[in-house]
C-alpha positions as CSV (number, residue, x, y, z in Angstrom):
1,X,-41.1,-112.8,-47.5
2,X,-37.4,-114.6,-48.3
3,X,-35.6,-112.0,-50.6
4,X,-33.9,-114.0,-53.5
5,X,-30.5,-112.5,-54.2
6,X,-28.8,-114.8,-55.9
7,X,-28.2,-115.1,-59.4
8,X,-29.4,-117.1,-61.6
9,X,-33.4,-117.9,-63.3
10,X,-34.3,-121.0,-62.1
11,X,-36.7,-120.2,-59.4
12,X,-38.0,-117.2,-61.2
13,X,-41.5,-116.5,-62.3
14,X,-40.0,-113.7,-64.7
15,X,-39.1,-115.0,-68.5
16,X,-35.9,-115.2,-69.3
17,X,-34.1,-115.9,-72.6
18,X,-30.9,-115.2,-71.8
19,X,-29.2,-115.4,-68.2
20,X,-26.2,-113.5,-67.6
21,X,-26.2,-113.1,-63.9
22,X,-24.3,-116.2,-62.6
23,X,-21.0,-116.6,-63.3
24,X,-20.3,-120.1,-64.4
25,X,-18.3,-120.8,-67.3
26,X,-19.7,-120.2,-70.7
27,X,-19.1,-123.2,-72.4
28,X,-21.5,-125.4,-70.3
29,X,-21.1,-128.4,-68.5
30,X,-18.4,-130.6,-70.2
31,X,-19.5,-133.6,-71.9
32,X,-17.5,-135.8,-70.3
33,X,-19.1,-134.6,-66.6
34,X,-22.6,-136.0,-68.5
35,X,-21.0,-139.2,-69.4
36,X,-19.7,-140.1,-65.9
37,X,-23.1,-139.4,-64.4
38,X,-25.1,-141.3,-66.8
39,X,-22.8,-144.4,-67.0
40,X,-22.9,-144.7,-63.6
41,X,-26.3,-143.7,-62.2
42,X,-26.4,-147.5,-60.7
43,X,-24.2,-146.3,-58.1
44,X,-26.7,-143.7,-56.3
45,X,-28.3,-146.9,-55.1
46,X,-24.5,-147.3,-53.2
47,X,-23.5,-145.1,-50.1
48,X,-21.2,-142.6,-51.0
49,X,-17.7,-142.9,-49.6
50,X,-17.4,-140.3,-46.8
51,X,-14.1,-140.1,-46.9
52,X,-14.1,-138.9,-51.0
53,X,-10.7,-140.7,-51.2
54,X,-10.7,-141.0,-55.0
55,X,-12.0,-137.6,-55.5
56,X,-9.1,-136.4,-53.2
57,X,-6.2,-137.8,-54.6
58,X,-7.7,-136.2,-58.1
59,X,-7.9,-133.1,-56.2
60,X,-4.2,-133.2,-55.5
61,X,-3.0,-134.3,-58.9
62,X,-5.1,-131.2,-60.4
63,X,-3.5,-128.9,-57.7
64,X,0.3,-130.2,-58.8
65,X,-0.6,-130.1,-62.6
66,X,-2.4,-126.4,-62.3
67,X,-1.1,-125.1,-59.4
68,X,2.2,-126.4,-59.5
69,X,1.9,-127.1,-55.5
70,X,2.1,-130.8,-54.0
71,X,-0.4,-131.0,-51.1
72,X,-1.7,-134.3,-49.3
73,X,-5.1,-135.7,-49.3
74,X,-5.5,-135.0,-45.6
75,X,-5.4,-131.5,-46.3
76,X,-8.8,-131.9,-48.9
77,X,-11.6,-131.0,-47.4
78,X,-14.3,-132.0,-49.8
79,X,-17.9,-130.2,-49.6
80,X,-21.6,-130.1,-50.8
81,X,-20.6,-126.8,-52.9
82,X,-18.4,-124.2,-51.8
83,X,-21.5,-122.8,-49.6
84,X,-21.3,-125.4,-47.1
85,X,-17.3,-125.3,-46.3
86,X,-17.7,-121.9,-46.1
87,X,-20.0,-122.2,-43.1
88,X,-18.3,-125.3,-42.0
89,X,-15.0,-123.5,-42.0
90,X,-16.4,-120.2,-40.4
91,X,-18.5,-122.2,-37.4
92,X,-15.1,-124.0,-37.1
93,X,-13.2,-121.3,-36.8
94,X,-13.8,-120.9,-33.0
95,X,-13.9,-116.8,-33.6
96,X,-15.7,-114.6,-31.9
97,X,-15.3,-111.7,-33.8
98,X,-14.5,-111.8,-38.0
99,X,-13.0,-109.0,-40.2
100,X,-14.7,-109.2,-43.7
101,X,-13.7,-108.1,-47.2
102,X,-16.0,-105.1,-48.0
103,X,-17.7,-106.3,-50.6
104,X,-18.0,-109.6,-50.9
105,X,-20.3,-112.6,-51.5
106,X,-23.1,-112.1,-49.5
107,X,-22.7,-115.8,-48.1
108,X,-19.9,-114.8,-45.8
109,X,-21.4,-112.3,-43.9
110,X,-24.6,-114.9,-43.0
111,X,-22.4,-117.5,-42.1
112,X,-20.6,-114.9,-39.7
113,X,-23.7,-113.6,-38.7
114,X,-25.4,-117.4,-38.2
115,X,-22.5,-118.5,-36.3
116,X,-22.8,-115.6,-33.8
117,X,-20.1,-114.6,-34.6
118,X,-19.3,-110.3,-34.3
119,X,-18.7,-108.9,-37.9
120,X,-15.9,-106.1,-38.5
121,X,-16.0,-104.7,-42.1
122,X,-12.7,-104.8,-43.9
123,X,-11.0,-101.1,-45.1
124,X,-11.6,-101.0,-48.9
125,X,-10.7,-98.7,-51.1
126,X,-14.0,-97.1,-53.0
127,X,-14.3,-95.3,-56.0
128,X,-16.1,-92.2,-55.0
129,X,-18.4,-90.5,-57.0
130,X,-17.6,-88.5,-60.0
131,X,-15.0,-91.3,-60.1
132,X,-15.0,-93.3,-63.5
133,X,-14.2,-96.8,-63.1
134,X,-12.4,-97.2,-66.3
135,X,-8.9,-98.9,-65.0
136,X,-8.1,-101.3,-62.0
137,X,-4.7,-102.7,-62.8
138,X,-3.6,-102.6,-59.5
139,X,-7.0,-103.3,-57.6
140,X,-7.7,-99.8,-56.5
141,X,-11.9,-99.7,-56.2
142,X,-13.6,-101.6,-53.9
143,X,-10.7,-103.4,-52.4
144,X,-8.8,-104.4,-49.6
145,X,-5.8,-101.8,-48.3
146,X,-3.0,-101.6,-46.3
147,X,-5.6,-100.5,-43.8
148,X,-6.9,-103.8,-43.4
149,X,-3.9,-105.0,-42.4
150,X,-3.9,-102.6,-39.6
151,X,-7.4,-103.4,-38.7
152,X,-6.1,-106.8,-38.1
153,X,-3.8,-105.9,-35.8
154,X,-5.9,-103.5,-34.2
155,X,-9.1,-105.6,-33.8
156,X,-7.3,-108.9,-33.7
157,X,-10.4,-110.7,-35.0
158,X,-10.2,-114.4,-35.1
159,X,-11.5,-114.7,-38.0
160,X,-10.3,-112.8,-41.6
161,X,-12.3,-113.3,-44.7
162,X,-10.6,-112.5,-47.9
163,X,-12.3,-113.0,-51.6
164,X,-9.5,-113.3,-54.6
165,X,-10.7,-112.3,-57.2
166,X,-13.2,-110.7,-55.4
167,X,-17.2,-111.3,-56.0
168,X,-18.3,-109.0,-57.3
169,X,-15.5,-106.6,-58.8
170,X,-13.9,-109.3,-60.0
171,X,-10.3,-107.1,-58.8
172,X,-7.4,-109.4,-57.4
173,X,-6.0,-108.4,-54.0
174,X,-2.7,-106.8,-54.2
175,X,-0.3,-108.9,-54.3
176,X,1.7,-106.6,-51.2
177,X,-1.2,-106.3,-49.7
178,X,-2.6,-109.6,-49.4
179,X,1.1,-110.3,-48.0
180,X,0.8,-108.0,-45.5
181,X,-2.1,-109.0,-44.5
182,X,-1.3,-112.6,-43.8
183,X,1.7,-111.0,-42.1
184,X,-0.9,-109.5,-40.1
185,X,-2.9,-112.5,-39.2
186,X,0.1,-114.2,-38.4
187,X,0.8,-111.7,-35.9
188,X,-2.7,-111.3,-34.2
189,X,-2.9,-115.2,-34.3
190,X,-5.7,-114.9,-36.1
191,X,-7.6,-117.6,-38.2
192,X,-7.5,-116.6,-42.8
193,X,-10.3,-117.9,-45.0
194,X,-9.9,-117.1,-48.8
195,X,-12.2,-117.3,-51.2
196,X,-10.4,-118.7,-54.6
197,X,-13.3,-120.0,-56.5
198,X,-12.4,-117.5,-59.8
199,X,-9.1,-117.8,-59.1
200,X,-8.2,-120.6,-61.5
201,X,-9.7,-118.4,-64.2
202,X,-7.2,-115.7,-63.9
203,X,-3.9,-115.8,-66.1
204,X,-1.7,-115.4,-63.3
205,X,-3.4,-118.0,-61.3
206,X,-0.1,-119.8,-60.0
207,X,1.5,-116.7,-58.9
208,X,-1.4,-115.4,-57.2
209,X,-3.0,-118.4,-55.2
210,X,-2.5,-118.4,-51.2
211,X,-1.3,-121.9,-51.7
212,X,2.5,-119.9,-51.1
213,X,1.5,-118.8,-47.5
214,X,0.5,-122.2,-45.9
215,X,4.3,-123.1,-45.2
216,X,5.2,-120.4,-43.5
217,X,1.3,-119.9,-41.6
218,X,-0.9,-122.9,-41.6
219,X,-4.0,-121.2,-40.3
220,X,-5.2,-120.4,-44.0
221,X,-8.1,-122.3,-45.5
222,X,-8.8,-122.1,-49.5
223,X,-11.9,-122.3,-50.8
224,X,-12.4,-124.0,-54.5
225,X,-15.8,-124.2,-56.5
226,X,-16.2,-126.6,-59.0
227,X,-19.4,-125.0,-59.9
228,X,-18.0,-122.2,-61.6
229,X,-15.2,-123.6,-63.3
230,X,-17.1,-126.5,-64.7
231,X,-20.5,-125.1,-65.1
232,X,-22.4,-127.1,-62.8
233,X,-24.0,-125.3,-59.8
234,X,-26.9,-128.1,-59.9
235,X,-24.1,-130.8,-59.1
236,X,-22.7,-129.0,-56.0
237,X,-19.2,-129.8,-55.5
238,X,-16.4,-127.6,-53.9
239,X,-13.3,-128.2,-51.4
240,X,-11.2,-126.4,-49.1
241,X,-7.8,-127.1,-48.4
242,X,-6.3,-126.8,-45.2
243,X,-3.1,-125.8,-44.0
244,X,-3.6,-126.9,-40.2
245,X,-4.4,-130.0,-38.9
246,X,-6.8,-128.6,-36.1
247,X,-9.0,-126.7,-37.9
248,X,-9.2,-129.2,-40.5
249,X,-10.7,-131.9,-38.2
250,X,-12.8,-129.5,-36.5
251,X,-14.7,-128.9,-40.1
252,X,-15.0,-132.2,-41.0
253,X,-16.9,-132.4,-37.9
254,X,-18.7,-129.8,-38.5
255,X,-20.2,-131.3,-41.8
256,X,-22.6,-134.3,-42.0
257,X,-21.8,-137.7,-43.3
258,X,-21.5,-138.8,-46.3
259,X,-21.8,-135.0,-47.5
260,X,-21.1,-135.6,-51.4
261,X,-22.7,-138.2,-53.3
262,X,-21.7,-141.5,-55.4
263,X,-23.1,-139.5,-58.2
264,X,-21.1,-136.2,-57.2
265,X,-18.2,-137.1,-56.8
266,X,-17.9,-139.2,-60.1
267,X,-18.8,-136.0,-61.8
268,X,-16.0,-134.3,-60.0
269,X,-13.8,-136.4,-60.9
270,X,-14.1,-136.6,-64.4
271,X,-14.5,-132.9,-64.8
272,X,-11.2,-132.3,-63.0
273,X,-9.8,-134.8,-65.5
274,X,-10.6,-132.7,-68.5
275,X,-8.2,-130.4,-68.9
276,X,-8.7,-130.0,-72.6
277,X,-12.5,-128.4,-71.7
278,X,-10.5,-125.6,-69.4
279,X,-7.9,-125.0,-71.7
280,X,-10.4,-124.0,-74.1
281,X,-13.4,-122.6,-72.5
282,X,-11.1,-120.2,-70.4
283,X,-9.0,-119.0,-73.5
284,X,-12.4,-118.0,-75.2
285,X,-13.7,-116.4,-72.3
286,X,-10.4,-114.3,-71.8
287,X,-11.0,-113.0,-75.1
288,X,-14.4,-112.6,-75.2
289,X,-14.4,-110.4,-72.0
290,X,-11.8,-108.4,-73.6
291,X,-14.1,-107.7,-76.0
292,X,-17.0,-107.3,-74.2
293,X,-15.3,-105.4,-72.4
294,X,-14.7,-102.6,-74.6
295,X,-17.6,-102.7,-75.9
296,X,-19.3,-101.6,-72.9
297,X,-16.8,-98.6,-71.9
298,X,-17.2,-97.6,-76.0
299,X,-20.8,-97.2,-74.5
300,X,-19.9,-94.9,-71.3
301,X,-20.6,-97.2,-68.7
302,X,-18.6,-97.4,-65.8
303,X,-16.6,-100.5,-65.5
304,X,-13.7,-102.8,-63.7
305,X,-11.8,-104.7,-66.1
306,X,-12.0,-107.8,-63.8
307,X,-9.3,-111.2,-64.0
308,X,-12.5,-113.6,-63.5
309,X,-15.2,-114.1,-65.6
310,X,-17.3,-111.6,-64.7
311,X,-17.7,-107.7,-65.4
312,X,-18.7,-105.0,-62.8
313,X,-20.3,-101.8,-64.4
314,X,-22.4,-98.7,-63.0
315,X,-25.1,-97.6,-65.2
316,X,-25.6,-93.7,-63.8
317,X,-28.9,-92.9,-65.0
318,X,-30.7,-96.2,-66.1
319,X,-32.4,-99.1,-64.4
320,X,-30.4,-101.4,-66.2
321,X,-31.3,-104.7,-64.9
322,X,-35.6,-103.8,-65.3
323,X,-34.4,-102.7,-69.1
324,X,-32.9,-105.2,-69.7
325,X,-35.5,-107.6,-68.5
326,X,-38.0,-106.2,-70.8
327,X,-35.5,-107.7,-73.3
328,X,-35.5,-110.6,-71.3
329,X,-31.8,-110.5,-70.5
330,X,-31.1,-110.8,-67.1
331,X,-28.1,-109.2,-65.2
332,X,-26.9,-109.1,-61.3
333,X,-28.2,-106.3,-59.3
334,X,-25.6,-105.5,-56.8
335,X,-27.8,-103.2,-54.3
336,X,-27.6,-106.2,-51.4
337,X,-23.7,-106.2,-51.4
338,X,-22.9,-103.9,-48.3
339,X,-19.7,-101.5,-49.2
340,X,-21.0,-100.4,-53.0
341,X,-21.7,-97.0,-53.2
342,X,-23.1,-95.1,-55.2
343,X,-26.1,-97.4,-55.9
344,X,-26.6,-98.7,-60.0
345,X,-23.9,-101.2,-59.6
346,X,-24.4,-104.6,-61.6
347,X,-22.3,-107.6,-62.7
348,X,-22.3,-109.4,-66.1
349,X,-21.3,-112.7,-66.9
350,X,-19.2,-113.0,-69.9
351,X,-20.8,-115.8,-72.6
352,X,-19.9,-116.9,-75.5
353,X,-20.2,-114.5,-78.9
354,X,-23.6,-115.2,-79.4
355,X,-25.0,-113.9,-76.0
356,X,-21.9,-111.3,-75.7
357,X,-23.0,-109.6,-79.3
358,X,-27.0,-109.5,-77.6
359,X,-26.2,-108.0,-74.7
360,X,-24.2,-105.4,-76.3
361,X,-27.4,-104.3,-78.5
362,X,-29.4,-104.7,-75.9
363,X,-27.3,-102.1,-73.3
364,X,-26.9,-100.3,-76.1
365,X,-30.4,-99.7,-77.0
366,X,-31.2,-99.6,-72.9
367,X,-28.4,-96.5,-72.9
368,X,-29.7,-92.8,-73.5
């Protein structure tokens, strides 16, 4: 039988009341995301335009106004939800062997592994056990090294796969070592695919974005989500944006025609236009993590402080996802992400007050 290990309640026979195992932003899908697709649902009687041109060009104007970089539509790859460029970028790739963040999103590794591709486990640095995960201001558990770096020189995989902030710690990547490890690449000649989809919700998003590199090496491809930042994983939109030419037509190959929607891409559009909704939503969040956040240490648990919206804890002695269930709170298990160890790992999405202030009597009644 298919194990589910995503996320989410959807599909689930179990109920749930409250749902804080997928991290999309708290405040919901924006409003004016709902208007766009209901004043235009004439158009899903229209073929899409493959090409996603207007969708593009907003793409770029949210990149100058965010990002503060100035890219060109032809390096937009737009996508079906980050899930399909990721294994449109990885079969593209033309690797035959790929070094891996360990952990990371489980998607990765079976796109790798689909693609027949050889998988190489990236170095990370683990908290071991005794080891109380109360600080990670410079990325230390669960995260790439220096080591990586030399892996990618030593291996000189054709593929590296890289996760900032990384899901599930929610930890950035050292700044040096993330550096070093395109410096790394660069040499080997191999092929970089990071994963940015939280990144916009971090602080220090401009200074932290790979968007820097692609000058100076080209075979970088970024990976956005509007799913996450927008709260709408049921409207699947995502892109990718490509510093080389060659391995940008090679993935737009690789995915089908007219791969977004009328519908979709309207929606993307007018959620990339409300900048009012992300000012907002990610200013509450910030400080409702915080908060959550200290909540849960005042507790005992475990935890890594992550940039993203998301927590990371270790309960030691309690089933914490089956407690909380009977609560009917439901949590991320983390026991299918290869590289945590010990087991009892779990993530939590940070919601707004309401849902924050319930989960904290909930753990705290779940907690011997």
């Amino acid at each position: 039988m298919w194990e589910y290990i995503h996320g989410g309640s959807s599909y689930r026979a179990e109920k749930i009341e409250l749902d804080m195992s997928v991290n999309l932003n708290a405040f919901g899908l924006p409003s004016s995301v709902k208007e766009a697709v209901i004043s235009n649902m004439d158009k899903a009687v229209e073929y899409p335009d493959p090409d996603c041109l207007e969708l593009t060009n907003e793409i770029v104007d949210w990149e100058k106004r965010h990002s503060g970089y100035e890219l060109i539509d032809q390096q937009i790859i737009c996508g079906n939800g980050a899930s399909e460029l990721i294994n449109a970028a990885v079969t593209a790739s033309g690797a035959s062997s790929a070094l891996v963040q360990t952990p990371i999103f489980y998607g990765y590794e079976r796109a790798v592994r689909n693609s027949g591709i050889k998988l190489i486990r990236g170095d990370s640095l683990a908290a071991m056990p005794g080891v109380r995960l109360r600080t990670d201001k410079d990325g230390r558990y669960f995260m790439p090294t220096m080591e990586m770096a030399e892996q990618v020189r030593t291996t000189r995989a054709g593929l590296v796969i890289l996760c900032n902030p990384s899901n599930p710690t929610g930890s950035c990547i050292r700044e040096d070592v993330l550096e070093e490890i395109v410096k790394a690449a660069k040499e080997a000649g191999s092929r970089i695919i990071i994963d940015e989809c939280f990144l916009p919700i971090c602080e220090d998003y401009k200074e932290r974005t790979a968007l820097k590199f692609l000058k100076d090496y080209p075979d970088i491809m970024i990976i956005r989500s509007l799913t996450k930042l927008y709260s709408m994983p049921g409207i699947r939109s995502g892109y990718a944006i490509s510093g080389s030419r060659y391995w940008e037509e090679d993935i737009r190959r690789a995915l089908p025609e007219w791969n977004m929607g009328s519908l979709v891409q309207l929606a993307s559009i007018a959620a990339l236009r409300d900048d009012r909704y992300l000012e907002e939503s990610l200013a509450y969040i910030r400080q409702e993590k915080d908060r959550l956040m200290q909540a849960l240490l005042f507790m005992g648990l475990d935890l890594i402080p992550g940039r993203a919206n998301y927590l990371m804890i270790r309960s030691r002695d309690t089933d914490l996802k089956a407690a909380l269930l009977e609560k009917g709170i439901l949590i991320r298990a983390l026991d299918n992400y290869a590289g945590l160890f010990p087991k009892g790992f779990y993530r939590i999405c940070v919601r707004k007050k309401e849902d924050n202030d319930r989960l904290i009597a909930a753990v705290r009644e779940c907690i011997p």
